[in-house]
KEKEMI-872507 format. One record per residue: residue number from 0; residue in three letters; x, y, z of N, C-alpha, C, O, CB in turn. Coordinates in nm, 3 decimals. Glycine has a CB too. Example, Ala and Ser with C-alpha at 12.3 -4.5 7.8 and 13.67 -1.06 7.14 Angstrom:
! KEKEMI-872507
0  ala  1.319  -0.569  0.780  1.230  -0.450  0.780  1.320  -0.330  0.780  1.424  -0.332  0.846  1.131  -0.447  0.905;
1  ser  1.285  -0.225  0.708  1.367  -0.106  0.714  1.290  0.003  0.787  1.341  0.114  0.804  1.408  -0.060  0.572;
END
This chain:
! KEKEMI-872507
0  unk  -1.396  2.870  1.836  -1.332  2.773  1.748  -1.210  2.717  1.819  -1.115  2.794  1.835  -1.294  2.837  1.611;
1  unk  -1.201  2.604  1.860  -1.089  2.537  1.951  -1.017  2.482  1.792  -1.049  2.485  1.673  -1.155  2.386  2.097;
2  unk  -0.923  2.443  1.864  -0.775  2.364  1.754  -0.731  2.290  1.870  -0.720  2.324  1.988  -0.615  2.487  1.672;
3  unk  -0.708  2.185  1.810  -0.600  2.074  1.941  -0.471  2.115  1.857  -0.479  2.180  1.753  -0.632  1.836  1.952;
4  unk  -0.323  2.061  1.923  -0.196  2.083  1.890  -0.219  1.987  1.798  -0.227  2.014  1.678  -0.080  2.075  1.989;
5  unk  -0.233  1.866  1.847  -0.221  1.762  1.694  -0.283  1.697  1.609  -0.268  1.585  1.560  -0.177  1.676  1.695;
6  unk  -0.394  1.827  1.587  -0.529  1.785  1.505  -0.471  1.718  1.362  -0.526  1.625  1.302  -0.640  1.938  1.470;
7  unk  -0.351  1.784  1.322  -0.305  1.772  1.168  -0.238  1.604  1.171  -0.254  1.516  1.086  -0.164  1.917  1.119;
8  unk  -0.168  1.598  1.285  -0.153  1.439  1.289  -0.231  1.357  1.326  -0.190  1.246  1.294  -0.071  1.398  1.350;
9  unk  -0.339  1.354  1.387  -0.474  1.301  1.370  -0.529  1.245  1.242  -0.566  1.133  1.207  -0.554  1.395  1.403;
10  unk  -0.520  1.399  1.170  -0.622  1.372  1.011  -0.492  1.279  0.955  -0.528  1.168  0.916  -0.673  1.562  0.875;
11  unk  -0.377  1.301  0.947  -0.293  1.234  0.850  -0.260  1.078  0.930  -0.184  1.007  0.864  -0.142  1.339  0.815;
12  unk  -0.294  1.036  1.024  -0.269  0.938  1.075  -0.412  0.854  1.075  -0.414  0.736  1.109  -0.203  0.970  1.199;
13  unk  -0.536  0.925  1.033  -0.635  0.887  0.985  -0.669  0.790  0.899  -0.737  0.687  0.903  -0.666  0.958  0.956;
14  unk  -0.566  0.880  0.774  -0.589  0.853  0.654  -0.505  0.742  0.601  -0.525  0.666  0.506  -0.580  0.964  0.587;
15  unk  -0.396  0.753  0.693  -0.289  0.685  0.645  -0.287  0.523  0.742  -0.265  0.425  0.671  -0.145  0.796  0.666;
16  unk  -0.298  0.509  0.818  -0.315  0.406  0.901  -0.456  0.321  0.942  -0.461  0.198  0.946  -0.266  0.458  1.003;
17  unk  -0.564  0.407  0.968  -0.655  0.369  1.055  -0.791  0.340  0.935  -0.883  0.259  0.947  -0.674  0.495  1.184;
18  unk  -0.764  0.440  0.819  -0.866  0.382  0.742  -0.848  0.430  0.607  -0.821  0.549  0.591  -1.000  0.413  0.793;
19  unk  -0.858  0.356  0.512  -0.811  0.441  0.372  -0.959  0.453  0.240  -0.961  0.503  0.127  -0.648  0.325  0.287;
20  unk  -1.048  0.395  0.305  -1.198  0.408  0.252  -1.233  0.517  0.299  -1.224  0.524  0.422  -1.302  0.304  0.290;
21  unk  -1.293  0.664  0.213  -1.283  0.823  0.233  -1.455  0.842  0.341  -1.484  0.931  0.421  -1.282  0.929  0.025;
22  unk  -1.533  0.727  0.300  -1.634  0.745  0.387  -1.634  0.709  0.510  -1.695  0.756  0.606  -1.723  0.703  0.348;
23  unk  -1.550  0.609  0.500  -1.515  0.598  0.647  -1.435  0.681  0.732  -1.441  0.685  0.855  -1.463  0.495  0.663;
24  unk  -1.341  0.762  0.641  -1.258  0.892  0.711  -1.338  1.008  0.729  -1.288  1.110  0.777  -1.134  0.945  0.624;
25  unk  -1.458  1.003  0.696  -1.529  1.145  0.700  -1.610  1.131  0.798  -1.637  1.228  0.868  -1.608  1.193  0.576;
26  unk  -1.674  0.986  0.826  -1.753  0.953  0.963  -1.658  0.956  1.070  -1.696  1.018  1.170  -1.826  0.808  0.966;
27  unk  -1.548  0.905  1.074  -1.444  0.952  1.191  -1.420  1.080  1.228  -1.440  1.129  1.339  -1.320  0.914  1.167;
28  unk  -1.378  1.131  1.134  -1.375  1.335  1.130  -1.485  1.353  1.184  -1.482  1.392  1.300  -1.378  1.439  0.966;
29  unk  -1.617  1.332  1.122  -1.715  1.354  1.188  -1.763  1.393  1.323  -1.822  1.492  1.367  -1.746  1.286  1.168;
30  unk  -1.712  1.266  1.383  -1.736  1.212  1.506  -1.641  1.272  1.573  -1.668  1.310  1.687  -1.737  1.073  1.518;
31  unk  -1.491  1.297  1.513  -1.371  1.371  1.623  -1.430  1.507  1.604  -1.414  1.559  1.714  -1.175  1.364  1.574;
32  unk  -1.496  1.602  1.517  -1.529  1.770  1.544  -1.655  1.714  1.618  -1.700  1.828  1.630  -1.560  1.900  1.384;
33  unk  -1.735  1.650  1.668  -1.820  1.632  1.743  -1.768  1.614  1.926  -1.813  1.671  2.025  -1.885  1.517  1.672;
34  unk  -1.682  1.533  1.915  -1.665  1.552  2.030  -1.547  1.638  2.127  -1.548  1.685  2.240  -1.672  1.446  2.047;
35  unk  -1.448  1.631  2.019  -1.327  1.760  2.014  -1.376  1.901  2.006  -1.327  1.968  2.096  -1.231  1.751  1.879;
36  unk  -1.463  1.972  1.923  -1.472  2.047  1.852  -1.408  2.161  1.788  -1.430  2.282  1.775  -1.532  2.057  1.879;
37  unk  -1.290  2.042  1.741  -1.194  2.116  1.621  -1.236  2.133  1.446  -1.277  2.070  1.348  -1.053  2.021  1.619;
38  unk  -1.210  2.211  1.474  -1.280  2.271  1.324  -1.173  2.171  1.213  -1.195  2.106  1.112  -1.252  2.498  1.296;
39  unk  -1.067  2.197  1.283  -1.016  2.174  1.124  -1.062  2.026  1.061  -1.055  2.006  0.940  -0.833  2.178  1.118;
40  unk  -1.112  1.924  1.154  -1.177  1.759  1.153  -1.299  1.808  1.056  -1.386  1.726  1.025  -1.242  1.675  1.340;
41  unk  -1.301  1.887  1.029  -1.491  1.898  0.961  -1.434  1.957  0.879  -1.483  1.928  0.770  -1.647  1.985  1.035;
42  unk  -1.300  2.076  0.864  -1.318  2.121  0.651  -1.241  2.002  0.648  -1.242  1.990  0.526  -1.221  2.309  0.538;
43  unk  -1.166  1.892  0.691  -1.079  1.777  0.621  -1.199  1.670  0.591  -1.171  1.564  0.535  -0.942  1.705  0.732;
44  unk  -1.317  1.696  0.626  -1.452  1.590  0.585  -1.489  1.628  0.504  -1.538  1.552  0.420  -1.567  1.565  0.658;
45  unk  -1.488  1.801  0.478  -1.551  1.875  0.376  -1.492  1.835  0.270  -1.553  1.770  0.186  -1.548  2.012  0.387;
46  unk  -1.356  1.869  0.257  -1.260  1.854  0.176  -1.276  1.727  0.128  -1.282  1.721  0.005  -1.140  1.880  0.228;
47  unk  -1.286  1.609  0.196  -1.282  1.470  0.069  -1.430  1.455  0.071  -1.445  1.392  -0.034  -1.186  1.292  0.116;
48  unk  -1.559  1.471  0.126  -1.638  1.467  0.045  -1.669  1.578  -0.130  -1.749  1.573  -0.223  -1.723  1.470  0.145;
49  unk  -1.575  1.648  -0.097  -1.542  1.700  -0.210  -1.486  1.650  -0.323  -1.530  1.623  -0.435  -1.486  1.773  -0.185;
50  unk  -1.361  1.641  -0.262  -1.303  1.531  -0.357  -1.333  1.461  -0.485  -1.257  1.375  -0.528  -1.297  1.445  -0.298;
51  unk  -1.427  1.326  -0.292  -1.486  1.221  -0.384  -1.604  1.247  -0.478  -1.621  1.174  -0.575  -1.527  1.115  -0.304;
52  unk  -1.663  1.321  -0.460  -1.778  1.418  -0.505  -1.923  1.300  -0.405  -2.006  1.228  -0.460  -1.791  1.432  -0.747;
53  unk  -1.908  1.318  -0.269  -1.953  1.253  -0.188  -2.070  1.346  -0.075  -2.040  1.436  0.003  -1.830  1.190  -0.134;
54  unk  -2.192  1.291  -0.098  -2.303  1.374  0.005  -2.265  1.397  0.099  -2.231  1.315  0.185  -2.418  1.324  0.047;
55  unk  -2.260  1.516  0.108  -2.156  1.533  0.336  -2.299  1.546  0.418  -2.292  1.591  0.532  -2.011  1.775  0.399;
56  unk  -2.408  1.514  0.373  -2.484  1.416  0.452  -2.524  1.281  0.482  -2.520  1.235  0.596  -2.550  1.439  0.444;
57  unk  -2.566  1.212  0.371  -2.504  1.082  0.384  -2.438  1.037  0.322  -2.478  0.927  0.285  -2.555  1.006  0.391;
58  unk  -2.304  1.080  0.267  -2.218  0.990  0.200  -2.250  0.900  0.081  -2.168  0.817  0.044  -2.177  0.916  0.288;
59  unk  -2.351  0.911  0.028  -2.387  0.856  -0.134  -2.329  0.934  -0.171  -2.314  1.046  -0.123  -2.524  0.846  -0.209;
60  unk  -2.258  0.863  -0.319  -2.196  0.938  -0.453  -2.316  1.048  -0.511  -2.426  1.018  -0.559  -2.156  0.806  -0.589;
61  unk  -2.251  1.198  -0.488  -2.316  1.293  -0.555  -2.351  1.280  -0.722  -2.252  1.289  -0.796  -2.237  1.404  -0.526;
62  unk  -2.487  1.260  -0.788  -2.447  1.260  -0.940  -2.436  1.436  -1.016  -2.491  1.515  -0.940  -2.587  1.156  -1.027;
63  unk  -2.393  1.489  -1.111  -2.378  1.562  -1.206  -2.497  1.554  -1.221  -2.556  1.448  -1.206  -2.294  1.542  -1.301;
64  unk  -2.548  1.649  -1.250  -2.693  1.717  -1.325  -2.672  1.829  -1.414  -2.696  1.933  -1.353  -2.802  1.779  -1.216;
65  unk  -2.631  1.853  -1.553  -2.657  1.944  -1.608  -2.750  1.983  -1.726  -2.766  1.902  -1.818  -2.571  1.964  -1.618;
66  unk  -2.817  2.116  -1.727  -2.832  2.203  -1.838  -2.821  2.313  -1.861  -2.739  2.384  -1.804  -2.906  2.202  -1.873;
67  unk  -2.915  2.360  -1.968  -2.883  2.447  -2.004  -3.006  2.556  -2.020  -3.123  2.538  -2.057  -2.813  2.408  -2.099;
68  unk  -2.921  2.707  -1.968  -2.988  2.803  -1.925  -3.000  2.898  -2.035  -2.893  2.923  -2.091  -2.935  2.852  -1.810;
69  unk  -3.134  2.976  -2.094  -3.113  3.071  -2.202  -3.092  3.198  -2.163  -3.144  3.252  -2.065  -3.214  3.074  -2.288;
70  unk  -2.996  3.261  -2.260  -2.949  3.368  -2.201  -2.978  3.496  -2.307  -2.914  3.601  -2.303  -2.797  3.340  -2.163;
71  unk  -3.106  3.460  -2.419  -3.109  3.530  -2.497  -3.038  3.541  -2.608  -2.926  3.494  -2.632  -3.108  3.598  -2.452;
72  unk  -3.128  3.623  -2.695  -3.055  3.617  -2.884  -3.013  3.462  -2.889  -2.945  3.427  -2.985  -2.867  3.742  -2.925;
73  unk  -3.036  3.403  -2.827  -3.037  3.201  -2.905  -2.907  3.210  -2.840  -2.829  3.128  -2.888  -3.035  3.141  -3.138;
74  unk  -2.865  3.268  -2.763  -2.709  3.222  -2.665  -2.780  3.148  -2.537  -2.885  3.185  -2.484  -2.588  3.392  -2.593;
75  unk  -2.711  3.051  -2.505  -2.735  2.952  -2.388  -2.610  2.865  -2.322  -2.517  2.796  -2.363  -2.838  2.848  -2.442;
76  unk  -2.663  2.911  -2.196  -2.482  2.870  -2.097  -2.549  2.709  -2.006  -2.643  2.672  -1.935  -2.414  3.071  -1.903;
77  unk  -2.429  2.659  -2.069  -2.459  2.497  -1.995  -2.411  2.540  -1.820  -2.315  2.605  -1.779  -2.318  2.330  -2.084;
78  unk  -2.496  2.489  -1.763  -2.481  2.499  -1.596  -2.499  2.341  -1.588  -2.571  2.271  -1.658  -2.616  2.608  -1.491;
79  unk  -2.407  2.302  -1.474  -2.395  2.218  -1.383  -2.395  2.204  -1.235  -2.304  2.274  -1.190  -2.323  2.188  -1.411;
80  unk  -2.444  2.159  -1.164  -2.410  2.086  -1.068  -2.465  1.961  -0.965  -2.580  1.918  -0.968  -2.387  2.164  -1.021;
81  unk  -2.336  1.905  -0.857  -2.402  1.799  -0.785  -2.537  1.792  -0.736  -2.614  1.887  -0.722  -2.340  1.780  -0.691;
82  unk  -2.559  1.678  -0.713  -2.687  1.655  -0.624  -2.709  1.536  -0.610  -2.711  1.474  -0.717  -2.808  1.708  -0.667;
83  unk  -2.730  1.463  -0.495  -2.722  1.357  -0.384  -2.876  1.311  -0.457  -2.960  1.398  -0.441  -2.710  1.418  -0.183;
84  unk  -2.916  1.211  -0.521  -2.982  1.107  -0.526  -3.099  1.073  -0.433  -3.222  1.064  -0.432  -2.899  1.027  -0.523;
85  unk  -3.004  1.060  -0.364  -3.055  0.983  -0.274  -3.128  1.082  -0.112  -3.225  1.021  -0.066  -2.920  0.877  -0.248;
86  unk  -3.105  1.168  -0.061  -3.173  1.266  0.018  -3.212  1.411  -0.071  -3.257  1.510  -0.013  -3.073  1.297  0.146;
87  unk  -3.184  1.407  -0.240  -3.265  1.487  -0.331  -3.227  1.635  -0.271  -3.313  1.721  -0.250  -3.438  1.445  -0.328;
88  unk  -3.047  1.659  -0.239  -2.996  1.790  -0.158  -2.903  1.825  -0.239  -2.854  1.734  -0.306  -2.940  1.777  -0.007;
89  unk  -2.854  1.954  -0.255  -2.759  1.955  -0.360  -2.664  1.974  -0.241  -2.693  2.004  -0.126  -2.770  2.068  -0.493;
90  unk  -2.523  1.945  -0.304  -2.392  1.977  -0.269  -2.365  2.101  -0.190  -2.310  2.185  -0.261  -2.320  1.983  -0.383;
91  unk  -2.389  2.148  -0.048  -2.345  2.244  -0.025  -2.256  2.273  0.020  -2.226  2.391  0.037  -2.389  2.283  0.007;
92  unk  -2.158  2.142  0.065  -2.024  2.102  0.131  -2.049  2.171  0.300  -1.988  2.265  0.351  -1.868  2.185  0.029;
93  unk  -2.150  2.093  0.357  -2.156  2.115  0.454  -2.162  2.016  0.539  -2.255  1.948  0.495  -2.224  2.181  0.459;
94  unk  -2.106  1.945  0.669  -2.125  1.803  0.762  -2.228  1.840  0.826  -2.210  1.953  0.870  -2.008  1.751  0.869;
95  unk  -2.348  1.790  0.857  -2.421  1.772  0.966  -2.439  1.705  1.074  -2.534  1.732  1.148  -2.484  1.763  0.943;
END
């Protein structure tokens, strides 16, 4: 696991200057733990596809899917979660 000295001013000079659309900051991150391979560029992709609630494979808006699970004697627990539309993957907050 490498770290550059100024990975942290990287991500914040990212965000703040170079692009303020979150999909476009996550394809940059992307691309800097690809060729850097600093970790911390990929949980700061993780992190706002989180956020945005955004596929960290392709970047479509994750939708909400919930129901509900029986848990016996007529008790039933509402479960939720994401899942990408569009490549039909759930949320595992992972970049590929």
């Amino acid at each position: 696991m490498n770290s550059l000295e100024y990975a942290d001013c990287i991500i914040t000079a990212l965000g703040e200057s170079f692009c303020k659309e979150p999909k476009m900051q996550v394809r940059a991150l992307s691309e800097l733990t690809v060729y850097t391979g600093d970790e911390s560029f990929r949980r700061r992709a993780q992190d706002l596809c989180e956020r945005y609630e955004l596929c960290p494979t392709c970047l479509n808006q994750l939708k909400l899917v919930q129901w509900r699970e029986d848990r016996g004697d007529g008790m039933f627990e509402l479960m939720s979660e994401y899942q990408c539309p569009h490549c039909e993957r759930q949320n595992n907050n992972t970049i590929e």
